[in-house]
C-alpha positions as CSV (number, residue, x, y, z in Angstrom):
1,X,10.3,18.2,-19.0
2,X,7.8,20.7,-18.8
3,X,4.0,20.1,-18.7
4,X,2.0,20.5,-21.6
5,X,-1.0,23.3,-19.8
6,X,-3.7,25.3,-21.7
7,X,-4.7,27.3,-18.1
8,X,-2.8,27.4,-14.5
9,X,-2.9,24.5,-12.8
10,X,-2.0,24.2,-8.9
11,X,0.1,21.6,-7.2
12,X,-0.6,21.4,-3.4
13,X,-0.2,19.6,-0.5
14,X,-2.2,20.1,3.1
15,X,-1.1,18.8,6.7
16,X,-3.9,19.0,9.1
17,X,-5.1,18.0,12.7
18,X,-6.1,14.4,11.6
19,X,-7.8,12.6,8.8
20,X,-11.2,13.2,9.1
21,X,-11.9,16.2,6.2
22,X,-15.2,17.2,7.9
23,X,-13.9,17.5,11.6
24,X,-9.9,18.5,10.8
25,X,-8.4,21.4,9.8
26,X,-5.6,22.5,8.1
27,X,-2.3,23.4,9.5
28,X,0.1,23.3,6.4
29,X,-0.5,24.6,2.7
30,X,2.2,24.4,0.5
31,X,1.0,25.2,-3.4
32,X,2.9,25.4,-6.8
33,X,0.9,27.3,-9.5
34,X,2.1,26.9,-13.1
35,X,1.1,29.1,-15.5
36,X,1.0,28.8,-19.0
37,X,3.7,31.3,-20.8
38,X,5.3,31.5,-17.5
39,X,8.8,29.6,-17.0
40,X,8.7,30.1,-13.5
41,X,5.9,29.2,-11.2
42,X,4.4,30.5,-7.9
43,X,5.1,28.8,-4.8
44,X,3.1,29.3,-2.3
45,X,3.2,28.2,1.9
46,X,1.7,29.0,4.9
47,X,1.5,27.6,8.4
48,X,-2.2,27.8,9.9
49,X,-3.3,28.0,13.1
50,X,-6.2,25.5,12.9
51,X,-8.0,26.3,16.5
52,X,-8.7,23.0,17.4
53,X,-6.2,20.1,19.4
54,X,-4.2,18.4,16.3
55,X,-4.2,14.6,17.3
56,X,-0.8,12.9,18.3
57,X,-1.2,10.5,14.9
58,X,-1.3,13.5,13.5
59,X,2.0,15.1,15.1
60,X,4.1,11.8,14.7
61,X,3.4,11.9,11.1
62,X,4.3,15.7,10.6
63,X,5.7,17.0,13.3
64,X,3.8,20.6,13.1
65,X,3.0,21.0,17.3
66,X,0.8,23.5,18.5
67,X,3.4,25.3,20.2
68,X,4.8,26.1,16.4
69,X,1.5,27.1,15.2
70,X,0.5,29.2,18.4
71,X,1.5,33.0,16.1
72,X,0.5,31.7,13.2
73,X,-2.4,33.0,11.6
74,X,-6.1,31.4,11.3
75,X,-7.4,30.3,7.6
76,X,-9.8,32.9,8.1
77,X,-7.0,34.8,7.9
78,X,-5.5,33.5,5.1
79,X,-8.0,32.2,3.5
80,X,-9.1,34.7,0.9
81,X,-5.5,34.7,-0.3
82,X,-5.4,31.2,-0.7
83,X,-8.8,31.4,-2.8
84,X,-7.7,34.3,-5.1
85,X,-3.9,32.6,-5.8
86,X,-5.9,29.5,-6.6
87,X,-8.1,31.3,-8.2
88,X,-9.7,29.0,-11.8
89,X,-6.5,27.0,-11.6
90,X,-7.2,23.2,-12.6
91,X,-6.1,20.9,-9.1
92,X,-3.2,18.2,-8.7
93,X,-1.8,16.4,-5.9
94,X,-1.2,12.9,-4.3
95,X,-4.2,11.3,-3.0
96,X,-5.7,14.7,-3.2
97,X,-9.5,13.4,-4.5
98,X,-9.7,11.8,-1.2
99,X,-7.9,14.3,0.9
100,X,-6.4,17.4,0.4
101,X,-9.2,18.7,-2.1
102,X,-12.2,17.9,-0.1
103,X,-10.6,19.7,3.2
104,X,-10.1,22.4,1.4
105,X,-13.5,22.9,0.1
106,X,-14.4,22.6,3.4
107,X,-12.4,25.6,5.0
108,X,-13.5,27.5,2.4
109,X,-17.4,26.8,2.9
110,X,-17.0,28.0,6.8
111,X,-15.6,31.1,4.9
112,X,-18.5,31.5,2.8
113,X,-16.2,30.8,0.1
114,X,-17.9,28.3,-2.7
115,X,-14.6,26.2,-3.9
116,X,-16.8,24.6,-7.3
117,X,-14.4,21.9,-8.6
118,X,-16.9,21.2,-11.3
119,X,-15.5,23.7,-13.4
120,X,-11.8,22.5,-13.3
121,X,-9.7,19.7,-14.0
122,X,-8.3,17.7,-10.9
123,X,-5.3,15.1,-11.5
124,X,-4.5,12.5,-8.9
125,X,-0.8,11.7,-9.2
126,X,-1.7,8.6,-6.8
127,X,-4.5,7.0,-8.9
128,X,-1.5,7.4,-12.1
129,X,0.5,4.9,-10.1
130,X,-2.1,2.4,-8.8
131,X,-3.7,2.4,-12.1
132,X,-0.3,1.9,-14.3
133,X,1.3,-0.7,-11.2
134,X,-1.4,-3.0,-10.9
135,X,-1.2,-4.8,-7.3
136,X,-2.9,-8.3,-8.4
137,X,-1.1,-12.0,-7.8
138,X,-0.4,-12.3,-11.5
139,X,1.7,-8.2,-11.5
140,X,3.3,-10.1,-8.3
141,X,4.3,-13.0,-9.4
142,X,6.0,-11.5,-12.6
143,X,8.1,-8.6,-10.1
144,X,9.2,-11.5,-7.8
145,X,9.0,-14.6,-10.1
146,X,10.3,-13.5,-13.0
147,X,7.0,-16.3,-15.0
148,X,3.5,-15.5,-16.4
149,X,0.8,-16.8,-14.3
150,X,-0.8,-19.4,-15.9
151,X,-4.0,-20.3,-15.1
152,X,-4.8,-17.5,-12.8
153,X,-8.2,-17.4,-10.5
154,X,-7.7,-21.2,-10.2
155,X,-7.7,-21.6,-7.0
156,X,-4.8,-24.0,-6.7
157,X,-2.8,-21.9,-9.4
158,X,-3.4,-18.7,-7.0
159,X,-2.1,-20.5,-4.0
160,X,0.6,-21.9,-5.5
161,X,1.7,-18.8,-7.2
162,X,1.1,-16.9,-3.6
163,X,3.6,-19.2,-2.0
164,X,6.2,-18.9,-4.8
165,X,5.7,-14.5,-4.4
166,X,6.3,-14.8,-0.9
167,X,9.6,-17.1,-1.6
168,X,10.6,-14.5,-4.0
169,X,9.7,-11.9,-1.7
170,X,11.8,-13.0,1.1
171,X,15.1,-13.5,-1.5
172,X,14.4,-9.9,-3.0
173,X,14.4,-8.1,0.2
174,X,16.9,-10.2,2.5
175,X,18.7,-7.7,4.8
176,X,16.7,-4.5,3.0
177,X,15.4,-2.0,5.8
178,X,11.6,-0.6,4.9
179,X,11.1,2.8,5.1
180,X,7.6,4.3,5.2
181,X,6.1,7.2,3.7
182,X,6.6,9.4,7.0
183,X,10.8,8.3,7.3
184,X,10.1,5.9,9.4
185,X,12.8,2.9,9.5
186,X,11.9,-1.0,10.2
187,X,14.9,-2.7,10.3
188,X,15.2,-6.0,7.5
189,X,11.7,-6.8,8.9
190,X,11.3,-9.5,5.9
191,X,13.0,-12.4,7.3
192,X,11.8,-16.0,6.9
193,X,9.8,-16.1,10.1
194,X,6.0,-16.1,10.2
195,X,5.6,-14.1,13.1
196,X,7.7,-11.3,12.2
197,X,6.0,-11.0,8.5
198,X,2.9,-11.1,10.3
199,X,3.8,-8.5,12.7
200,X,5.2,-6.1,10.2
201,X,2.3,-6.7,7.5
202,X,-0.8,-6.2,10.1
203,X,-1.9,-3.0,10.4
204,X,-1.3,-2.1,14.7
205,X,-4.0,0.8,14.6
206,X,-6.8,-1.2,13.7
207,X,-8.8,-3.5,16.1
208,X,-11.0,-5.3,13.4
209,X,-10.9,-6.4,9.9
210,X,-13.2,-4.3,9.0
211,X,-11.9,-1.2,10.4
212,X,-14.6,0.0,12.5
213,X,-12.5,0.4,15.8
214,X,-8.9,1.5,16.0
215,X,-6.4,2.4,18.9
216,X,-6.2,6.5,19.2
217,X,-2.6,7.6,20.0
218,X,-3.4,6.8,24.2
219,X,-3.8,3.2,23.0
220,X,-8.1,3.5,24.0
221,X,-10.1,1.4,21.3
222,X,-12.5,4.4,19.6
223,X,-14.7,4.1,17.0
224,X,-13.6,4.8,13.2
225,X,-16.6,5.8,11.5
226,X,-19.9,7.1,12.5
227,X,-21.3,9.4,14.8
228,X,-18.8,8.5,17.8
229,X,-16.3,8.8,15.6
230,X,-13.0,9.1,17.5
231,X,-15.0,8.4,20.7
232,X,-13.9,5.2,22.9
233,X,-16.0,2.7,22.7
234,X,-16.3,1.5,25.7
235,X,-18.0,4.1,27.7
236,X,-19.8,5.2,24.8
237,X,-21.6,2.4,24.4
238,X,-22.1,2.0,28.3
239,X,-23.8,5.1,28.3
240,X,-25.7,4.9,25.1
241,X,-27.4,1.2,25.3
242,X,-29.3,2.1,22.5
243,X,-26.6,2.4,19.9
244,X,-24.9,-0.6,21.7
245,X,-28.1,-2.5,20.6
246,X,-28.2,-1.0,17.3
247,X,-24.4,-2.4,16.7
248,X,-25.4,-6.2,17.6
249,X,-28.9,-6.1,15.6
250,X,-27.1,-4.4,12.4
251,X,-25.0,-6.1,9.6
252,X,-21.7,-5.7,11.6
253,X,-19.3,-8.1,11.5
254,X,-19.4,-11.2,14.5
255,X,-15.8,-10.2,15.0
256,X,-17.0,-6.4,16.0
257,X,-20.0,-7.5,17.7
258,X,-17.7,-9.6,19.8
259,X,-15.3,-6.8,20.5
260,X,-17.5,-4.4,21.7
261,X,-19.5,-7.1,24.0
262,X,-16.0,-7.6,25.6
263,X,-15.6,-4.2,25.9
264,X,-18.5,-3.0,27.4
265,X,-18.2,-5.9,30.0
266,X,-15.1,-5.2,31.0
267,X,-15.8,-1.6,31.4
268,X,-18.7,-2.3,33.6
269,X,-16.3,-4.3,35.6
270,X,-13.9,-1.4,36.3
271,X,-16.9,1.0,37.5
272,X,-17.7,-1.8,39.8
273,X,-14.2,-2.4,41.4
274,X,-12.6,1.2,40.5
275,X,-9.1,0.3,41.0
């Protein structure tokens, strides 16, 4: 099936050093530019030097090391290519509004390069899926259930219904391994046991519910948004009383305000008896 296009429109894809699109960079391009008239299209791929440490979350997900990128050129290298092979192109990717599009806008500005995406059409294959596979109780209960929801946002109807999806959930994927977006394998982790759904359901990076603190790949608590971002939290908030303070007087959560009390306590404990 071939696409119905008026102009070019590019298909890409980045890896970078991490996920933050102001601080990361790039270290994989790969673009497919489809042109209208043109059976074939133009593929496009480049490894990047990105100058900076790429984080180990980073490496376990892709696999790009520095010692692969060490000859490979910089984007300010490559950049201009990248920028005229674009060129007016319309934009596509998955989750590329959140990601790939604003990173690259970004490389492009320390170029000097003004990436307008005003003036072109940008598709996100992601927001096609989550929009057409809605992920609410009733879509649930009619995948694993097989019945309309009846009476839905009753409160007894939701539970009731949530405890039959889980039932069906746990027939429908008996002895099935999960594999995640990356290739990485859990084996048949949804048995009938609470503590293993639990396990496998909880996401192991993140410290709060509100995702303001997460492990980094050496296992240290850091902060996940802000000016610290990336930064552990302990001894940053040691040092910096003032945004400690901030942190309990502001609308954060009781769970994160407890956290980071424990945290900076136990901190000031290991300056005192330095092991």
């Amino acid at each position: 099936m071939n696409l119905n296009i008026n102009k070019p429109i590019v298909f890409f894809d980045i890896e970078a050093t991490g996920l933050n699109v102001l601080r990361d960079r790039i270290v994989q391009i790969a673009l497919i530019k489809l042109v209208p008239g043109k059976d074939e299209p133009e593929e496009l791929e480049m490894m990047i030097n990105p100058g900076i440490p790429i984080s180990q979350e980073a490496i376990d997900v892709h696999g790009i090391t520095p010692e692969m990128l060490r000859n490979k050129p910089t984007f300010q290298q490559v950049g201009q290519k990248l920028f005229d092979f674009i060129g007016e192109a319309d934009l596509a990717g998955y989750n590329s509004d959140r990601f790939d599009i604003p990173m690259l806008m970004e490389e492009f500005a320390r170029m000097g390069l003004e990436f307008d995406v005003n003036k072109r059409h940008t598709l996100d294959v992601q927001k096609i899926f989550y929009m057409m596979e809605p992920r609410t109780l009733k879509a649930a209960y009619k995948l694993y259930c097989d019945k309309e929801l009846v009476g839905a946002h009753d409160a007894m109807a939701d539970v009731r219904a949530t405890l039959d999806v889980l039932k069906g959930q746990l027939i429908k994927y008996n002895g099935v391994d999960h594999v995640d977006g990356d290739g990485f394998v859990t084996k048949e982790p949804i048995t009938n046991d609470i503590p293993t759904l639990s396990s496998f359901t909880r996401n192991s990076n993140m410290v709060d519910a509100t995702q303001r603190m997460k492990y980094d790949g050496n296992g240290t608590v850091v902060f996940n948004f802000g000016k610290y971002v990336g930064q552990p939290v302990a001894k940053t908030l040691y040092e910096d009383k003032q945004y400690y303070n901030w942190i309990l007087d502001k609308e954060f959560s009781a769970q994160v305000k407890q956290i980071v009390k424990k945290l900076v306590k136990e901190y000031e404990k290991s300056l005192a008896n330095p092991s």
